[in-house]
C-alpha positions in Angstrom: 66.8 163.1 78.5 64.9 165.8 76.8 67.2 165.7 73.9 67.3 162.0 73.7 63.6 161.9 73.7 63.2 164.3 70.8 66.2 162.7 68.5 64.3 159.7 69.2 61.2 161.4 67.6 63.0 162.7 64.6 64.2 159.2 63.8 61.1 157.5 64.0 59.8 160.4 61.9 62.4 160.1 59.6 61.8 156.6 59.2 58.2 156.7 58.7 58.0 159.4 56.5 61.5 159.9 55.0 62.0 163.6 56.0 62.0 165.8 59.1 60.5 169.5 58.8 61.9 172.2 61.8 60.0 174.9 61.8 60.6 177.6 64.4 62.4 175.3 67.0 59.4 172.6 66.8 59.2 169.8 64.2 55.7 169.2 62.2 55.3 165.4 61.6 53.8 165.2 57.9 52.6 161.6 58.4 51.6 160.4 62.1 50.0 157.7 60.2 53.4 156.2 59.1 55.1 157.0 61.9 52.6 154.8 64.3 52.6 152.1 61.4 56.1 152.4 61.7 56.1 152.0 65.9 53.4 149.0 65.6 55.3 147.5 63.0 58.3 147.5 65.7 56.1 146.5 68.7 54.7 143.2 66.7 57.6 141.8 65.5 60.0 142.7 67.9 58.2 143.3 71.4 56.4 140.3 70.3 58.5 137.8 70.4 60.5 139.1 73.6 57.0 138.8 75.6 56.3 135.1 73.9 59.5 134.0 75.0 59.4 135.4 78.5 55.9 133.9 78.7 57.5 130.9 78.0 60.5 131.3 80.8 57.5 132.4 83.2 55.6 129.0 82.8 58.5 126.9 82.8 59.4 129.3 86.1 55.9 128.4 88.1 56.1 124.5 86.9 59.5 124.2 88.7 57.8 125.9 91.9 55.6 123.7 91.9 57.7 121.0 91.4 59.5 122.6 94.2 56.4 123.3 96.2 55.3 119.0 96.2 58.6 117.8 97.3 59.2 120.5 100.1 59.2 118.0 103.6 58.7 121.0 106.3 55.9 123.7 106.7 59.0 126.6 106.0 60.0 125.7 102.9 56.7 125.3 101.4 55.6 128.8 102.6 59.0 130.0 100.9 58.3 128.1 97.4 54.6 128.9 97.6 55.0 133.2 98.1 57.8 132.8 95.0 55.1 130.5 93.4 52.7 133.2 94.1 55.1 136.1 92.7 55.9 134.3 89.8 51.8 133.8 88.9 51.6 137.7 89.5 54.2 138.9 87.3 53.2 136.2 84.4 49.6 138.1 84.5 50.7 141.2 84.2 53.0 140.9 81.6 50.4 138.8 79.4 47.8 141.7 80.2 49.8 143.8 79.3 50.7 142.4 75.8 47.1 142.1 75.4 46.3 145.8 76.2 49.0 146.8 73.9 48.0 144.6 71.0 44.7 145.2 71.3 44.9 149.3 71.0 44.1 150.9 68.2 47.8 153.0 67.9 47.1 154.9 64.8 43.4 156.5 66.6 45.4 157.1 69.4 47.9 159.1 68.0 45.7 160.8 65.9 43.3 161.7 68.8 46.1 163.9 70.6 47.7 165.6 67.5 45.2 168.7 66.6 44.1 168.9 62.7 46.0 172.1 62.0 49.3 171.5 62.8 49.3 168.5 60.3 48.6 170.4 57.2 
C-alpha cells in the first residue's frame, strides 16, 4: 500500500509539474501549487459529476419511499419503508455535506500549510 501510495504521488507530481526529483530516497515536489491545481481540477470535473448524479439517484431513491411509505396498508410495513426512508435521508445529507465541505476548501492553502518553506526551494 505504501508503494502504491507514493507511485501515486509521483504521478500526480509528474502530471502537475512535468518532472519528478529523488533525492536521497525522498522526492521534493517543485510545484505543490500545480500539483493541487492538478487534484482540484480532478475533483471538479470528475468527483463532481459522480456526486450530482448520485444526488440525483438518492432523491429519486426517498420519492419512491415515500411513494412506498403512503400506500403501505399495515403498521409493519410502514415502519419498514419509513427506517429505509429514514436511511436514505441520512446518507443523501452526508454525501451533499460532504461535496460541500470539499468544494468549499481552499486545496492549494491546505497543502501549502503542511509542506515547510525549505524543502520547496
Amino acid at each position: 500500500m505504501k508503494n502504491f501510495l507514493f507511485n501515486m504521488a509521483l504521478s500526480m507530481n509528474r502530471l502537475a509539474t512535468g518532472s519528478t526529483e529523488i533525492k536521497d530516497g525522498t522526492t521534493k515536489i517543485s510545484s505543490l501549487d500545480g500539483l493541487v491545481t492538478t487534484f482540484t481540477t480532478v475533483f471538479r470535473y470528475v468527483l463532481g459529476p459522480i456526486l450530482s448524479i448520485i444526488g440525483i439517484a438518492g432523491v429519486g431513491y426517498a420519492v419512491y419511499l415515500g411513494i412506498q411509505y403512503a400506500k403501505a396498508e399495515d403498521a409493519s410495513k410502514r415502519k419498514e419503508v419509513q427506517g429505509r426512508l429514514i436511511g436514505a435521508v441520512i446518507g443523501a445529507v452526508i454525501i451533499i455535506a460532504g461535496a460541500v465541505i470539499c468544494f468549499a476548501l481552499d486545496w492549494v492553502g491546505i497543502f501549502n500549510s503542511f509542506v515547510d518553506k525549505s524543502q520547496t526551494n
